[in-house]
N, C-alpha and C positions, 0 to 999 in steps of 0.2 A: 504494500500500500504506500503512495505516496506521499509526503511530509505537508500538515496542513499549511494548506497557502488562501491566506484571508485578507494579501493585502496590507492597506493601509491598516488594517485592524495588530495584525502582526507584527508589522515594523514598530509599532509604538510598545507592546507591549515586550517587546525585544529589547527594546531601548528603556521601558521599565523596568524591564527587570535586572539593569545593572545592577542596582541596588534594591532591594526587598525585605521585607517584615517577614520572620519566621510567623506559621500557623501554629500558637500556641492556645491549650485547654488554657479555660479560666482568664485570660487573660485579652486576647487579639478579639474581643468582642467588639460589636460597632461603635461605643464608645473611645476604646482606645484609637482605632482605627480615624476617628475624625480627630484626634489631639494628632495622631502622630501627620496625618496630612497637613494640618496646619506648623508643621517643622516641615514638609518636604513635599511639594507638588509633585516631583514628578515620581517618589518611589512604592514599586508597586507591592501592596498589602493585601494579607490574606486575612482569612477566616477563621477562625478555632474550626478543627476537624465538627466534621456531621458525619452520621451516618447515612448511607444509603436509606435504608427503611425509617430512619428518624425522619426527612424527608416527603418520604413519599407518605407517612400515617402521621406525622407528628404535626407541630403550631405552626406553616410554615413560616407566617409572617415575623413570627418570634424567633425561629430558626436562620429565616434567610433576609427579613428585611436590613436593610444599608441605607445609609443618607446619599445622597447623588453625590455632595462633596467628597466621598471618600474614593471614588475611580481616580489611576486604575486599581479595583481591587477582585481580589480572586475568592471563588469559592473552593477549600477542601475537604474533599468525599472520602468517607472510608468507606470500604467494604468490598468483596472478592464475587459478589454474582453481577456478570454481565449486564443480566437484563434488568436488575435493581438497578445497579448504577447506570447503566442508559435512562427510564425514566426518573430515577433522579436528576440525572444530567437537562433533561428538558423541562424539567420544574425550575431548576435552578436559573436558565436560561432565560425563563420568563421574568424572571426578577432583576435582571438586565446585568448579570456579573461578566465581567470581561474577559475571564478566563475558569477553568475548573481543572482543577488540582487532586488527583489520586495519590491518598497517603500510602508509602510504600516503605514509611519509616518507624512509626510511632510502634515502640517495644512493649506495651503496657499488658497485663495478664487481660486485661478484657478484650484487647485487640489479637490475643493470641486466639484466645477460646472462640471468639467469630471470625476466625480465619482472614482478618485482614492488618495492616499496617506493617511491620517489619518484617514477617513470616511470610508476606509474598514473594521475599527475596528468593525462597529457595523454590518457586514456581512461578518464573518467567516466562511459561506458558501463557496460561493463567489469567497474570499481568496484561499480555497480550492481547487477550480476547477481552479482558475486561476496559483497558484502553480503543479498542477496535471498535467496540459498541458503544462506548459513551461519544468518538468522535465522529459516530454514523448518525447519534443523535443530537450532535450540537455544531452552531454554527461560529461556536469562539473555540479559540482554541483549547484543548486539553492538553495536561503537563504531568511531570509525575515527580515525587519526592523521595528519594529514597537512599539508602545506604550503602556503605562500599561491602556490607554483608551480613552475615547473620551466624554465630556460634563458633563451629568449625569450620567455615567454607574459607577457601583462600580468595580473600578478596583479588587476587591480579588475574585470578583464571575468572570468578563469578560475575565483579562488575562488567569487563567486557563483554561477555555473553549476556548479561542481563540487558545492556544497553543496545547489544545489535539486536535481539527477539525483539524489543519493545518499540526500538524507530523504529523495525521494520512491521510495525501495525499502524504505524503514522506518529510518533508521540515524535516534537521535533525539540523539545527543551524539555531542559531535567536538571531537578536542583539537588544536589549531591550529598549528603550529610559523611562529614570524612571520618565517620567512626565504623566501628562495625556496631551490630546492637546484638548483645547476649542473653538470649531470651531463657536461659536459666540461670538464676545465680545472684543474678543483679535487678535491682530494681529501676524503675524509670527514672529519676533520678540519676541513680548512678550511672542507667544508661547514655546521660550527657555529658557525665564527667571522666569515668575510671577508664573505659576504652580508648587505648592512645589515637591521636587523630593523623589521619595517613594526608596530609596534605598534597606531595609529592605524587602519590596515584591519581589521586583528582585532575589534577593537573594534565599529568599521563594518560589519561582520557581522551583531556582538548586535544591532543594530539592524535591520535587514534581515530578520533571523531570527530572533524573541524568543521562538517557541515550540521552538527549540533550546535545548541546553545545551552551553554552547561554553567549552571552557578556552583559554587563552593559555598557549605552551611556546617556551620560547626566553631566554636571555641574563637568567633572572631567577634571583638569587641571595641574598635577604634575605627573611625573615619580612614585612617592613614593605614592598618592594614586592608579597609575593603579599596584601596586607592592601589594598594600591592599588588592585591589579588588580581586586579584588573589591568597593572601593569604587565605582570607574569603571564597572562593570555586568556584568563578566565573572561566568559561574558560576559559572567552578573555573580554578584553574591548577596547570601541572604543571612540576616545578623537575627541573634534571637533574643535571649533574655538581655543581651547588654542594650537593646532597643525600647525596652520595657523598664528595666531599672535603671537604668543614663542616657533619656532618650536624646537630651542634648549634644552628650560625645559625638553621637553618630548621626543624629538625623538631622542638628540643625543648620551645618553646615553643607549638608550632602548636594543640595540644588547647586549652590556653586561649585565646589570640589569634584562633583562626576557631571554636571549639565551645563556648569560654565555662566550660571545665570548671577546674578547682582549678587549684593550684599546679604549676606545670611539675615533668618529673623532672629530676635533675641527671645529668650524665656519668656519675657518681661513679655512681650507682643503675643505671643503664641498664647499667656492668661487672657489677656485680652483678647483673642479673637472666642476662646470657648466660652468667654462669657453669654455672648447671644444663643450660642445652644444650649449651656444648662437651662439658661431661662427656658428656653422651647419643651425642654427635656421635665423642669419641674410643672409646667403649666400642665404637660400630658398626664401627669400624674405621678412621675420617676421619681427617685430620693438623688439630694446630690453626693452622697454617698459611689454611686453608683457609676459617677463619672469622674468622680476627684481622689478616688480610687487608684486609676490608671494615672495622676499628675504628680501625687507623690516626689518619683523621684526628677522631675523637671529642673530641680536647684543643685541636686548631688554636687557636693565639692565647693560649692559656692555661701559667702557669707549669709546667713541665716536659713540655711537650709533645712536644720532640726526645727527649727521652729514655723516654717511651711510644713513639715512634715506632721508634726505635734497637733497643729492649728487643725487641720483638712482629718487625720484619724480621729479626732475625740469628737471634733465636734459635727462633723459632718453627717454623721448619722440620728442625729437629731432631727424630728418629724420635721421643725422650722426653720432649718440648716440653708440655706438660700445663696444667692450670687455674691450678698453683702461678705460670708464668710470667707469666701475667697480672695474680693478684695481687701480684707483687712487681711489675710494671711499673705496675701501680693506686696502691702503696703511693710510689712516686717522684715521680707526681704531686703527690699527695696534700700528700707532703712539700716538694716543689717549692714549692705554693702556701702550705704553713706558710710557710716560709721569705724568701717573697716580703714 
């Protein structure tokens, strides 16, 4: 089968995905996903994994609704049956996501026991057919996330083979995670830390496969190595938890550093743009809890940090916790760094 070709739809999200948001549970929900756009127009952000059949019987609108401001952003799917994940694939589609992402990494015992996320490493068949069907039924492209292996397998014989089966069903980009994932022994968790990261094979890849577009995912946490990676030959890479808890490090510079565009925004600007959406957000009925959650760590490193941080946990979960709590917690900053 031949590699999806969509166009101007493609090129852009080619060009997104130099830099990209790991799909993280708990965390890459549409809240964070409109903070971290307001650091980075053009970097493209995912979804906390769904399942297949969460999808297709579950809330969709709570599952898969996104603010328009948040594109480009991706939807990722778990799950190992063809024909769930194809009409999943066309649900998702209707909700206007610009890309859909088959998790091919996530170690966790509940993704063992349904037979998807890291354990389809060792059935790149599979893989195959369940990429085949989702890209028969959607008209954005499909992608796949996955590992350089799983337990025993030697990663330099598996990932090549898992990457020729899988382009050759059409999947044309793949974001790499440079670990192996040990689905006995180790917890999820440790699945992102104890396995050493095989950078050099990822790499080894681009080379191998240069009519792919291959990101590196794993253990990278500054601007200036995803600036490395991209010197080195990679086509994208995608940052995870240090995107989450320093989102500054990495995303607020990223529009100039990888896109060449103006002056970065400051912390300070990025409070003030979420202000008009919390409002939106508590008018619907939401707690600001729920979004200042994800802001946290926006100060990391910077004078009065602890004390954004203090201000936004205790008090934000309070029934009458509003916009106002934020700007006084902005204004502490603010004055923190006068005073520094």
């Amino acid at each position: 089968m031949l590699p999806q070709v969509l166009g101007n739809r493609t090129d852009t999200l080619r060009d997104a995905a130099r830099l990209s948001v790991a799909p993280m549970m708990d965390w890459t929900d549409r809240h964070c996903r409109y903070l971290h756009r307001q650091m980075s127009r053009h970097a493209l952000l995912y979804t906390e994994m769904v399942t297949a059949p969460a999808v297709i019987h579950g809330d969709r609108d709570r599952l898969l609704g996104f603010d328009a401001a948040e594109h480009p952003v991706a939807l990722q799917l778990g799950g190992s049956d063809p024909a769930e994940l194809a009409q999943a694939t066309r649900i998702a589609v209707d909700f206007g996501y610009d890309e859909i992402n088959l998790n091919v990494g996530c170690p966790s015992d509940r993704v063992q026991s349904g037979c998807f996320g890291a354990v389809l490493m060792e059935r790149p068949a599979l893989v195959a057919d369940c990429v085949a069907a989702m890209i028969e039924a959607s008209p954005v492209p499909v992608t796949v996330k996955c590992r350089i292996g799983v337990d025993d397998q030697d990663p330099e014989v598996v990932l090549p083979d898992f990457l020729s089966r899988v382009s050759a069903a059409g999947v044309d980009r793949f974001t790499i995670h440079a670990r192996k994932a040990w689905l006995q022994g180790l917890s999820p968790k440790e699945n992102r830390e104890v396995p050493p990261l095989d950078y050099d094979l990822v790499l080894r890849m681009k080379g191998l496969f240069p009519h792919l577009h291959l990101s590196v995912n794993g253990g990278i946490t500054t601007l200036a190595q995803v600036q490395g990676f991209l010197e080195a030959g990679m086509d994208g890479v995608m940052v995870g938890r240090a995107a989450y808890h320093d989102p500054a490090a990495v995303l607020l510079g990223a529009d100039h550093a990888i896109w060449g565009e103006g002056l970065a925004r400051s912390a300070e600007n990025v409070v003030e743009a979420m202000l008009p959406y919390i409002a939106a957000h508590l008018a619907g009925g939401g707690r600001l809890h729920q979004v200042t959650r994800h802001m946290l760590g926006l100060f990391n490193g910077r004078p009065g940090a602890r004390t954004w941080r203090r201000m936004l946990s205790e008090g934000a979960a309070r029934p009458d916790a509003g916009p106002d709590l934020v700007r006084a917690a902005l204004a502490a900053v603010t004055g923190a760094a006068a005073a520094a």
